[in-house]
C-alpha positions, 0 to 999 in steps of 0.5 A: 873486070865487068860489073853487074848489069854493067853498061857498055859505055860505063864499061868503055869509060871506066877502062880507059880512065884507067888506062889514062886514055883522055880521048872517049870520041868513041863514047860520047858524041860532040853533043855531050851524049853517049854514041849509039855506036860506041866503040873499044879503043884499039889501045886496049882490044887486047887487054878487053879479050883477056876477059872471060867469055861470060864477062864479054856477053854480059857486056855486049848485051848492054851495047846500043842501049838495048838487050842482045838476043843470045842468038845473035853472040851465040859462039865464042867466035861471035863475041869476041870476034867484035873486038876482032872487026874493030881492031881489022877496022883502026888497023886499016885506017876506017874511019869509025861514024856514028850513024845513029845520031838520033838515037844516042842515049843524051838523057844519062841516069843514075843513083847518086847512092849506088856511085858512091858506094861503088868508090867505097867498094871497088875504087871506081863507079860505074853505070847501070845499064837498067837505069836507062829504063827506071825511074828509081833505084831497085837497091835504094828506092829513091828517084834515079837522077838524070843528066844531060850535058852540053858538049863532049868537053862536058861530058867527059869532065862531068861522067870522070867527075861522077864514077872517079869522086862521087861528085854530081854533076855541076855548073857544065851541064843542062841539068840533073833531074829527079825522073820521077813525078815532078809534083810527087818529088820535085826535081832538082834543078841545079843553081846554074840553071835556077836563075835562069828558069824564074826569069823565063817563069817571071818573062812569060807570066801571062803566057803560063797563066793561060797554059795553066788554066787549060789544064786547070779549067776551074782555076781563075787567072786571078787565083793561077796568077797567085799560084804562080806568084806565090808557089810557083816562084819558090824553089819547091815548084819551080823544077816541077813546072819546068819539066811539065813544060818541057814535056809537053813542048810548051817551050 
């Protein structure tokens, strides 16, 4: 079945996880991200067009990451003659690419809370496809997390991990983030990635001292460097530098 305001690429992987269909290339590209162009399995073209017209809307409306106008799968041909092309497509060998490398969804969120009540309720959890423009949850009012993975082997075991067992993703990703205000509610960042940001903090002290004081022109580089030395080397700021950082490409 679809969940609510399920995404497509949740929907893609939880049905074959199901089916115990390891291989999810036609979900998540070699970069550990979601394909832009992700696309039904032909083992299960069949089972996917049992579902009711509604549910197939509901779930194509997710594709690509953006909401489809209604009068683009208008017709009961249209919906479900996706699943169609795709299944005349494997039938005669195409070779399926992604062609919108830049614009797969590497940034994947989610609340922590809302997966595990998922498994409690219905044996599986599963993706939101709104959360991929939250930054909290509307169910639980806490900051959404935010995950990006590495490669595909890492992201398959991470995203199963995830909707199978509740469990967040840890030790084969970059990094799982509070998408919030940093400054307002730091971001974890998890212990694989911690060490490795106090010595990048630590190797380039002078660099950061001179990046805060433009942004803090009535701060001293005597009193930035006790800032850093005293508040930002403790885990409460460090996360928090480390996305202001990233975003502004000082990296």
């Amino acid at each position: 079945m679809v969940y609510e305001n399920e995404l497509w690429h949740s929907f893609l992987l939880r049905s074959q996880i199901m089916y115990n269909l390891s291989n999810c290339r036609n979900i998540i590209s070699k970069h550990g991200a979601l394909r832009y162009d992700a696309f039904p399995r032909f083992e299960l073209i069949d089972m996917y067009k049992l579902h009711s017209l509604q549910d197939i809307y509901d779930i194509l409306a997710t594709r690509n990451g953006y909401i489809l106008t209604s009068n683009i799968v208008s017709l009961s041909s249209g919906v479900y003659g996706y699943f169609n092309a795709v299944e005349d497509a494997c039938r005669k060998n195409f070779h399926i690419t992604n062609s919108y490398p830049l614009v797969n969804i590497s940034n994947i969120r989610y609340c922590h809370k809302c997966i595990v009540e998922d498994i409690h309720s219905k044996g599986i959890g599963y993706l939101r496809h709104r959360w991929l423009f939250e930054s909290k949850c509307a169910v639980h009012s806490t900051s959404l997390y935010e995950v990006c993975f590495d490669n595909y082997l890492n992201a398959v075991k991470g995203l199963s991990d995830l909707i199978i067992s509740g469990i967040n993703p840890h030790g084969y990703c970059s990094l799982v983030v509070d998408v919030s205000n940093p400054f307002k509610n730091p971001v974890y960042i998890l212990p694989c990635a911690r060490n490795k940001i106090l010595k990048w903090i630590s190797d380039n002290k002078n660099m950061l001292i001179y990046f805060l004081f433009d942004l803090f022109k009535c701060k001293s580089h005597s009193s930035l460097s006790k800032v850093i030395e005293v508040k930002i080397m403790h885990d409460r700021y460090i996360s928090a530098v480390f996305k202001m950082l990233s975003e502004v490409n000082f990296c």
